[in-house]
C-alpha positions in Angstrom: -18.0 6.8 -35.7 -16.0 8.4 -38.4 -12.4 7.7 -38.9 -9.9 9.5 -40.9 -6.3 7.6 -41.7 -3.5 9.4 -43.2 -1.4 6.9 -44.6 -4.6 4.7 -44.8 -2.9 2.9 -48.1 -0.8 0.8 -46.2 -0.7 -3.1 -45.2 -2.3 -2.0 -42.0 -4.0 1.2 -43.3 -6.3 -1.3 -45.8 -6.8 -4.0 -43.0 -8.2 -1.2 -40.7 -10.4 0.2 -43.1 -11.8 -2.9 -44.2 -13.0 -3.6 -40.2 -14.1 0.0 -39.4 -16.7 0.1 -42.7 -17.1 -3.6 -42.4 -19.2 -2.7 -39.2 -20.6 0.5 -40.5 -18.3 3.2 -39.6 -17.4 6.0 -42.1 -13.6 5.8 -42.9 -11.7 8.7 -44.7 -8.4 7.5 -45.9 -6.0 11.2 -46.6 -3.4 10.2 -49.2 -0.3 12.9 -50.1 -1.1 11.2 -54.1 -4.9 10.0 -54.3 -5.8 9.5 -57.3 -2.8 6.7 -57.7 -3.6 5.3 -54.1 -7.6 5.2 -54.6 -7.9 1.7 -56.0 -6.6 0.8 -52.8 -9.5 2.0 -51.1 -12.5 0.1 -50.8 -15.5 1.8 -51.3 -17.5 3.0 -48.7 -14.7 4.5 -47.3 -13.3 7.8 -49.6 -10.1 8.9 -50.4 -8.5 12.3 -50.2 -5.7 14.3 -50.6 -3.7 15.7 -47.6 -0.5 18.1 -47.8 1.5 19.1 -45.1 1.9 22.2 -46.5 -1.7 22.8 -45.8 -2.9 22.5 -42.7 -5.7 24.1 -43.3 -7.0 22.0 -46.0 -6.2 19.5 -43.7 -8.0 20.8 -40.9 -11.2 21.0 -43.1 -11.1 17.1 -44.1 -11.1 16.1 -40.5 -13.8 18.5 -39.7 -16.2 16.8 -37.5 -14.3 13.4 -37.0 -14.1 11.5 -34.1 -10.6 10.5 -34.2 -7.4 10.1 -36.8 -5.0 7.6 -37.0 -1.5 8.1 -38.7 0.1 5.5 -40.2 2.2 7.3 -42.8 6.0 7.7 -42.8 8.7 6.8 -45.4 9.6 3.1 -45.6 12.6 1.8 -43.4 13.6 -1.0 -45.7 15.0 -1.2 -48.4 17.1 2.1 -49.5 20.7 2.1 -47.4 21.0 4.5 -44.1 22.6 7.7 -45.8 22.3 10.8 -43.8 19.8 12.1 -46.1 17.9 8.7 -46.5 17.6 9.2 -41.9 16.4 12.4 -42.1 13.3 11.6 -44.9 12.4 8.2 -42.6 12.3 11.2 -39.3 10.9 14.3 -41.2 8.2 12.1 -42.9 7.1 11.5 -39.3 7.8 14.1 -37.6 6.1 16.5 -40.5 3.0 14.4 -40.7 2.4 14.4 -36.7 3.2 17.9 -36.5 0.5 19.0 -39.5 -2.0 16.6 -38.1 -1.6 18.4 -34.4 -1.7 21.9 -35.9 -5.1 21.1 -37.7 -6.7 20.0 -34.5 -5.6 23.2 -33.2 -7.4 25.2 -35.9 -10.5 23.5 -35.4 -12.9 24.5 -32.3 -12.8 22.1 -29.7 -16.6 20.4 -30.6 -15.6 20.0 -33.9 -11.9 18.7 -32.9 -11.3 14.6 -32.9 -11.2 12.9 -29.6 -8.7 11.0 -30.2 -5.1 10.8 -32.4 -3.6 7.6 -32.8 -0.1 7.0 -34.2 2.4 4.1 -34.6 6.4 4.2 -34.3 7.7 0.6 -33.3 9.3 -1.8 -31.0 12.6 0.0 -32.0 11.7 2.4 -29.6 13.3 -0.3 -26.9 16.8 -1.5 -26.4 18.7 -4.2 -27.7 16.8 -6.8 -25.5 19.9 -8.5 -23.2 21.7 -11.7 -24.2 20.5 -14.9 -22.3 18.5 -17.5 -22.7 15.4 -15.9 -21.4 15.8 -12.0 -21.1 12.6 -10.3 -19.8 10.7 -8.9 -22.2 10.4 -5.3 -22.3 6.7 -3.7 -21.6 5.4 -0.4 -21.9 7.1 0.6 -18.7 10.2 -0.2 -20.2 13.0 2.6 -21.2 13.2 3.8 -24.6 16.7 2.8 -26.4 18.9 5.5 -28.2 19.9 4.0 -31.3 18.6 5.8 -34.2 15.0 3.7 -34.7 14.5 4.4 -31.2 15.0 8.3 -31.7 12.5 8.2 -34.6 10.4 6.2 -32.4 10.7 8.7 -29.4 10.1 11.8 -32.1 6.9 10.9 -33.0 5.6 10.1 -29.9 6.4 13.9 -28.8 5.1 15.1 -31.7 1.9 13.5 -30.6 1.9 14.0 -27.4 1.5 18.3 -28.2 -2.2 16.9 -28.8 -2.1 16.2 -25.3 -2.4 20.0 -24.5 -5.5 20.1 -26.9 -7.9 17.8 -24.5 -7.1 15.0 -27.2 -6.6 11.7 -26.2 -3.3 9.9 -27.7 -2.7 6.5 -28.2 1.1 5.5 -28.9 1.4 2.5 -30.8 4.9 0.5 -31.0 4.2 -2.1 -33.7 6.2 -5.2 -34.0 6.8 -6.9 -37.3 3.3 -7.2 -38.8 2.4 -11.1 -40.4 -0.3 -11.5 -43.4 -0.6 -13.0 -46.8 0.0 -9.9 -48.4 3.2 -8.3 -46.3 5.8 -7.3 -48.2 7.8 -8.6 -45.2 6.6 -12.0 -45.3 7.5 -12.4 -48.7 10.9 -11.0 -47.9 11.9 -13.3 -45.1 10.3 -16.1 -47.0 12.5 -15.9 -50.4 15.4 -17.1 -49.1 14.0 -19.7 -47.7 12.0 -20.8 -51.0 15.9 -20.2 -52.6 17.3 -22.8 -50.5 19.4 -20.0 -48.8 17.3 -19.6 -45.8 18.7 -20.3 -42.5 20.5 -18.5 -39.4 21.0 -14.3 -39.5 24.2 -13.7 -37.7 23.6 -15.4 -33.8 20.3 -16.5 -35.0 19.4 -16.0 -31.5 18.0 -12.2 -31.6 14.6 -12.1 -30.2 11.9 -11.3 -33.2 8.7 -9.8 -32.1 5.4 -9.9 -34.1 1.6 -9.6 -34.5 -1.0 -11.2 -37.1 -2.5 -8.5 -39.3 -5.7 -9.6 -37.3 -4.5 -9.2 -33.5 -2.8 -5.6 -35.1 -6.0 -3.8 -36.2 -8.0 -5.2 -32.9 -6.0 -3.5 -30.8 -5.8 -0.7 -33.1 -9.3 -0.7 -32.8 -9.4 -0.4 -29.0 -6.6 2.2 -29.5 -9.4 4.1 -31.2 -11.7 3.1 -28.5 -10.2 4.0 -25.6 -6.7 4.0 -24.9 -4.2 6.3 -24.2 -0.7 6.3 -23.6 1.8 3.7 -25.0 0.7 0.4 -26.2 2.9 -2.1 -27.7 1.2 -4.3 -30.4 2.8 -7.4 -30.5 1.9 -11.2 -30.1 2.5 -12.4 -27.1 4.7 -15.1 -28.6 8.0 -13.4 -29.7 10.5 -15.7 -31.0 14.3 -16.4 -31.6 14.9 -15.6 -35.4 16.4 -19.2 -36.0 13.1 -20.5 -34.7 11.0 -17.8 -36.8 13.0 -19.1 -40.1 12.6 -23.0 -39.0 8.6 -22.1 -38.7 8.5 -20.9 -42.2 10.9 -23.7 -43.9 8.1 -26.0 -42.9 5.5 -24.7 -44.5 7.3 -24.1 -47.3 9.0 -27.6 -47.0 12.0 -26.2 -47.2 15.3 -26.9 -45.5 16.8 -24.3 -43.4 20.5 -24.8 -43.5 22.5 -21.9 -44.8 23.8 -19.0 -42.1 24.6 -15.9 -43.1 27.5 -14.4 -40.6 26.8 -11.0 -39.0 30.0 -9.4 -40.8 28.3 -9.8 -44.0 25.3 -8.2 -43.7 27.4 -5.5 -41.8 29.5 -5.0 -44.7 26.4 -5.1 -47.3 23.9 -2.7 -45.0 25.3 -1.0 -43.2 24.3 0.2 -40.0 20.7 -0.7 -41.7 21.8 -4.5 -40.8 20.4 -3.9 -37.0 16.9 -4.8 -39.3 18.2 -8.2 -39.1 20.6 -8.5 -36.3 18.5 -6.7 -33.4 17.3 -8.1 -30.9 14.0 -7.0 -28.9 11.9 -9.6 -27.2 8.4 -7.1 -26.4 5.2 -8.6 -24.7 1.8 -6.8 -24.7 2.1 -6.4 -21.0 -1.5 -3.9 -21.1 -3.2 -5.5 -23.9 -3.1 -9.1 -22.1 -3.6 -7.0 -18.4 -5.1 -3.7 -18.9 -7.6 -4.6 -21.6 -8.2 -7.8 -21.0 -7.3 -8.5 -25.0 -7.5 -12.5 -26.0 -5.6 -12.8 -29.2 -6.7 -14.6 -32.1 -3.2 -16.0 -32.9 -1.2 -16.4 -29.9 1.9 -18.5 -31.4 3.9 -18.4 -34.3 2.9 -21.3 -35.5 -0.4 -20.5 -35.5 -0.2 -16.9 -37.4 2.0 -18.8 -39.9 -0.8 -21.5 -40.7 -3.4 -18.9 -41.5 -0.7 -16.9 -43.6 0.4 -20.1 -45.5 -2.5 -21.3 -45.7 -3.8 -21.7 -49.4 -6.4 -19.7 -50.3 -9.7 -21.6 -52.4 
């Protein structure tokens, strides 16, 4: 099977690579800056250079390939919510999806990928309810409106335009990916490390996540055979007082020191929904459509193997 992944540089980018060639397939990561992104590759797979401004260079590199997976898109975190910072986190999307989808068209249909598989996010829900146990949302679940959500629902029309090519399109809403190397995981863990870890606002807003692991099987079967939305997220979401607890143990650290809601209003912005929101998600067709058994179920078990010191 050959594979192309624009955006391949990425946590989940690399982890996917390293499966696909680990069991022989021939991976093509596109990169809009290759020759600073190559060390990131590891070799079999090749690197190459993509433009949105050229579709038809595009078009070329994905000549032949079975399917392509985008995982590219300007970072969330850290930079503040301006109006100009909303727009470059949506247009870097919405651009990519829309080149991608306008190179399959150019190519004849047996030489056009199967399959196109993209990611948006969890944020494509609502604010899960208050309560002590709110049902989790699935992927029969309503999209939200709030702004995450809206980037969420624009690429997944941008991808759906595949739709119309005979290409099957997998939807992927990602929860908060855990692994050794996450920038994320280091983020929510300094705090803790600094003594100054402990309760976000409420602390009770539901925080959903997936091992690196559990992420690229599923992305895997994505590629495989699915279609349609599937949410890739643990089956063990938690509260984020609970989540913070989990890592102050490992760390052996105490967890003690709450930071109020107001504050991180008044220092993010609207961007503090990062923090504060609230969206409970289970894998309702990866546990009953696919039959998926995932290798780290719990928190506490994801956090052993991402703790875990290395020999």
């Amino acid at each position: 099977m050959k594979v192309a992944i624009v955006g391949g540089s990425g946590l989940v980018g690399r982890a996917l690579t390293r499966s696909l060639t680990d069991d022989g397939h021939v991976v093509l990561v596109l990169s809009r800056n290759p020759s600073a992104k190559a060390k990131t590759v590891r070799p079999p797979a090749r690197i190459g250079a993509w433009s949105k401004d050229d579709v038809d260079g595009l078009a070329r590199s994905i000549d032949g390939f079975d399917s392509v997976v985008c995982v590219a898109g300007a970072r969330v975190a850290p930079l503040r919510w301006t109006r100009r910072r909303k727009e470059t986190i949506t247009g870097s999307r919405r651009d990519t999806i829309h080149a991608i989808v306008d190179a399959f068209a150019r190519l004849p249909a047996d030489r056009r990928p199967k399959t196109l598989v993209v990611v948006s996010g969890i944020d494509a829900y609502p604010e899960s309810p208050d309560g002590d146990d709110p049902a989790p949302w699935t992927e029969s679940s309503p999209m939200g409106d709030a702004f995450l959500a809206q980037v969420s629902k624009t690429v997944e029309d941008e991808a759906s335009r595949a739709e119309g090519l005979g290409v099957r399109v997998a939807k992927l809403r990602q929860g908060h990916v855990l692994a050794r190397d996450a920038e994320l995981v280091w983020y929510l863990a300094l705090p803790v490390r600094l003594l100054i870890g402990g309760r976000l606002g409420s602390g009770e807003q539901w925080m959903s996540w997936v091992h690196i692991d559990d992420a690229v099987a599923l992305f895997r079967r994505a590629i495989d055979g699915v279609d349609g939305v599937l949410d890739v997220t643990s089956p063990g979401a938690v509260r984020q007082i609970d989540f913070v607890r989990a890592v102050g143990r490992r760390l052996h650290r105490p967890i003690w020191f709450p930071t109020p809601a107001w504050l991180l209003g008044l220092i993010l912005g609207e961007q503090a929904v990062l923090l504060l929101g609230s969206r409970r998600v289970a894998p309702a067709r990866a546990r009953d459509e696919l039959d998926y058994t995932f290798r780290y179920p719990t928190l506490d078990s994801a956090l052993d193997d991402v703790f875990a010191k290395t020999p």
